[in-house]
C-alpha positions in Angstrom: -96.6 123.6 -5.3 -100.0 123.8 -3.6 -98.9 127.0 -2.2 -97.9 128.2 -5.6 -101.1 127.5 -7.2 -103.0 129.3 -4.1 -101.1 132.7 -5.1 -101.8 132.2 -8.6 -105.3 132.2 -8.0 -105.6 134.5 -5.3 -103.7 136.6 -8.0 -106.7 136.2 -11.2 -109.4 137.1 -8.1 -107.1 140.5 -7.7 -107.4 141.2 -11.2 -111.4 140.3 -11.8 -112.4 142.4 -9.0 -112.4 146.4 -8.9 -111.3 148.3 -6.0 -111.5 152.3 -5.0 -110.9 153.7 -1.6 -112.8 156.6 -0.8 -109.7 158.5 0.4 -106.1 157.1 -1.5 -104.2 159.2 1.4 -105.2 157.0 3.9 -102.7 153.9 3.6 -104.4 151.6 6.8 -107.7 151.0 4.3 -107.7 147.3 3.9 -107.7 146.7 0.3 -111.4 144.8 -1.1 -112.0 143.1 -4.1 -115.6 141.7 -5.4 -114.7 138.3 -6.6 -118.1 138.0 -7.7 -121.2 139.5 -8.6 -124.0 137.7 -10.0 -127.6 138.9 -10.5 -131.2 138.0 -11.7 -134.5 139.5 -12.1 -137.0 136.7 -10.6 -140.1 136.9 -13.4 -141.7 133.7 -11.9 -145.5 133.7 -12.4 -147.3 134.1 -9.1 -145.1 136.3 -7.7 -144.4 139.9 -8.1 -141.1 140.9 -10.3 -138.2 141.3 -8.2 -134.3 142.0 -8.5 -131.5 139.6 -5.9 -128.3 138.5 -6.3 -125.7 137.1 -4.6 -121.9 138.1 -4.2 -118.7 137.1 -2.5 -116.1 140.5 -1.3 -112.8 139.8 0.3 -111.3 142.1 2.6 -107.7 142.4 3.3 -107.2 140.9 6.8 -104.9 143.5 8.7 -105.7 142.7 12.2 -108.1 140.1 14.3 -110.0 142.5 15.7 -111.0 144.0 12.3 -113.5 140.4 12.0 -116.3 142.0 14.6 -116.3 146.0 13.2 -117.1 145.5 9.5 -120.5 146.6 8.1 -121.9 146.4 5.0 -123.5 149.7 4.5 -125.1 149.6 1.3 -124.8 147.4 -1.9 -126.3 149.1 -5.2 -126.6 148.5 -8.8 -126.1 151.4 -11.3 -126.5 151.3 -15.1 -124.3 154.5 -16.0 -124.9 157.3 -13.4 -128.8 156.0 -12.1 -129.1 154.1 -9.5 -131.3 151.3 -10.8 -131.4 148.6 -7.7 -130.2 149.3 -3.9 -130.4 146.1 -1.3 -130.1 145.9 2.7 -127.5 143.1 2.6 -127.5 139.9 4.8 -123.4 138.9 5.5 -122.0 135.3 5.8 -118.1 134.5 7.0 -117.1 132.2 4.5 -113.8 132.5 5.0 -113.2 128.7 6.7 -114.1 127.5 3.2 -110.6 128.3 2.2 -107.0 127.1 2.6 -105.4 128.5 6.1 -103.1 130.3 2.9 -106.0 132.2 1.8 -107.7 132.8 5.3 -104.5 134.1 6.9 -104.4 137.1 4.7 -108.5 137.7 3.7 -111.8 138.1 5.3 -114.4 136.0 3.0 -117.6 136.8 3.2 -120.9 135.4 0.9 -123.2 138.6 1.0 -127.3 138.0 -0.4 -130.5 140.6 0.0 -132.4 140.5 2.6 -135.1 140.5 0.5 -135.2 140.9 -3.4 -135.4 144.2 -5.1 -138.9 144.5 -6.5 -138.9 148.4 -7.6 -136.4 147.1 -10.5 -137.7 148.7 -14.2 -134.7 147.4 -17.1 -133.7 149.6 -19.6 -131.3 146.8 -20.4 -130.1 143.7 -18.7 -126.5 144.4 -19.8 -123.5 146.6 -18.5 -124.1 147.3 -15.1 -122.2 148.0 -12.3 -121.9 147.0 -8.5 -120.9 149.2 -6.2 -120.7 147.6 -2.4 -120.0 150.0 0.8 -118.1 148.7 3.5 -117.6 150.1 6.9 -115.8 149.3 10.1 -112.6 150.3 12.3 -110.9 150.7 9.4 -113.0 153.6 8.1 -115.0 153.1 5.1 -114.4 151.8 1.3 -116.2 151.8 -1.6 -115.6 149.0 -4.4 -116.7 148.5 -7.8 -117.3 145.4 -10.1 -118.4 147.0 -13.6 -119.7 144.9 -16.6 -122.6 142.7 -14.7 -125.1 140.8 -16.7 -128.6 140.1 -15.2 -130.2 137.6 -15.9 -134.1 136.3 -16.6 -135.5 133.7 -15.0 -139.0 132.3 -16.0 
């Protein structure tokens, strides 16, 4: 039953995530899903304005050796086609926080910005979209999460 309930939700995370591989011919690319995305635009006084957020990607374990080689390479935020926010990204394993069912077939990892966005100008705080770059023996991935809300914080 346990394990039953595992798949189910390891099945919803599938479906809330986006995934695109740079090249579909290529059938080794472990397959990556954003299970979350969630951002806010700091407006604290006594500080200057700035974007973070934090996220957590899971990464199709195909091998134990794939653990060591991945890189994030870039994370950004576009609304439409502008780039509005880009972040040099500081990686956690957080994959021991799950059953062994869930480890044994997924890398977890918590990603946050080394240090908030602070370029950030809002046309709106609606619709955007996520797009995190991954990089290792496996080659290199691309993945999407589209519809991200930011929020304010005072």
């Amino acid at each position: 039953m346990y394990r039953n309930f595992t798949l189910l939700i390891l099945g919803f995370t599938l479906l809330s995530g986006c995934t695109s591989r740079e090249s579909n011919s290529d059938p080794h690319l472990p397959l990556c899903v954003i299970d979350s995305f969630e951002v806010w635009h700091n407006l604290m006084p006594g500080g200057s304005p700035a974007l973070y957020f934090t996220s957590v990607v899971k990464l199709e374990r195909n091998s134990d050796s794939m653990h060591d080689s991945i890189n994030i390479e870039k994370v950004s935020l576009y609304y439409g086609e502008t780039e509005a926010a880009n972040f040099k990204v500081l990686r956690t394993d957080i994959s021991g926080e799950y059953p062994d069912s869930v480890q044994s077939e997924w890398l977890i990892y918590r990603l946050v910005p080394e240090q908030g966005f602070d370029g950030f100008n809002p046309v709106s705080y609606e619709n955007y979209t996520a797009l995190v770059t991954l990089a290792g023996g496996f080659g290199r991935l691309s993945i999407k999460r589209t519809g991200i809300e930011i929020q304010k914080v005072y």
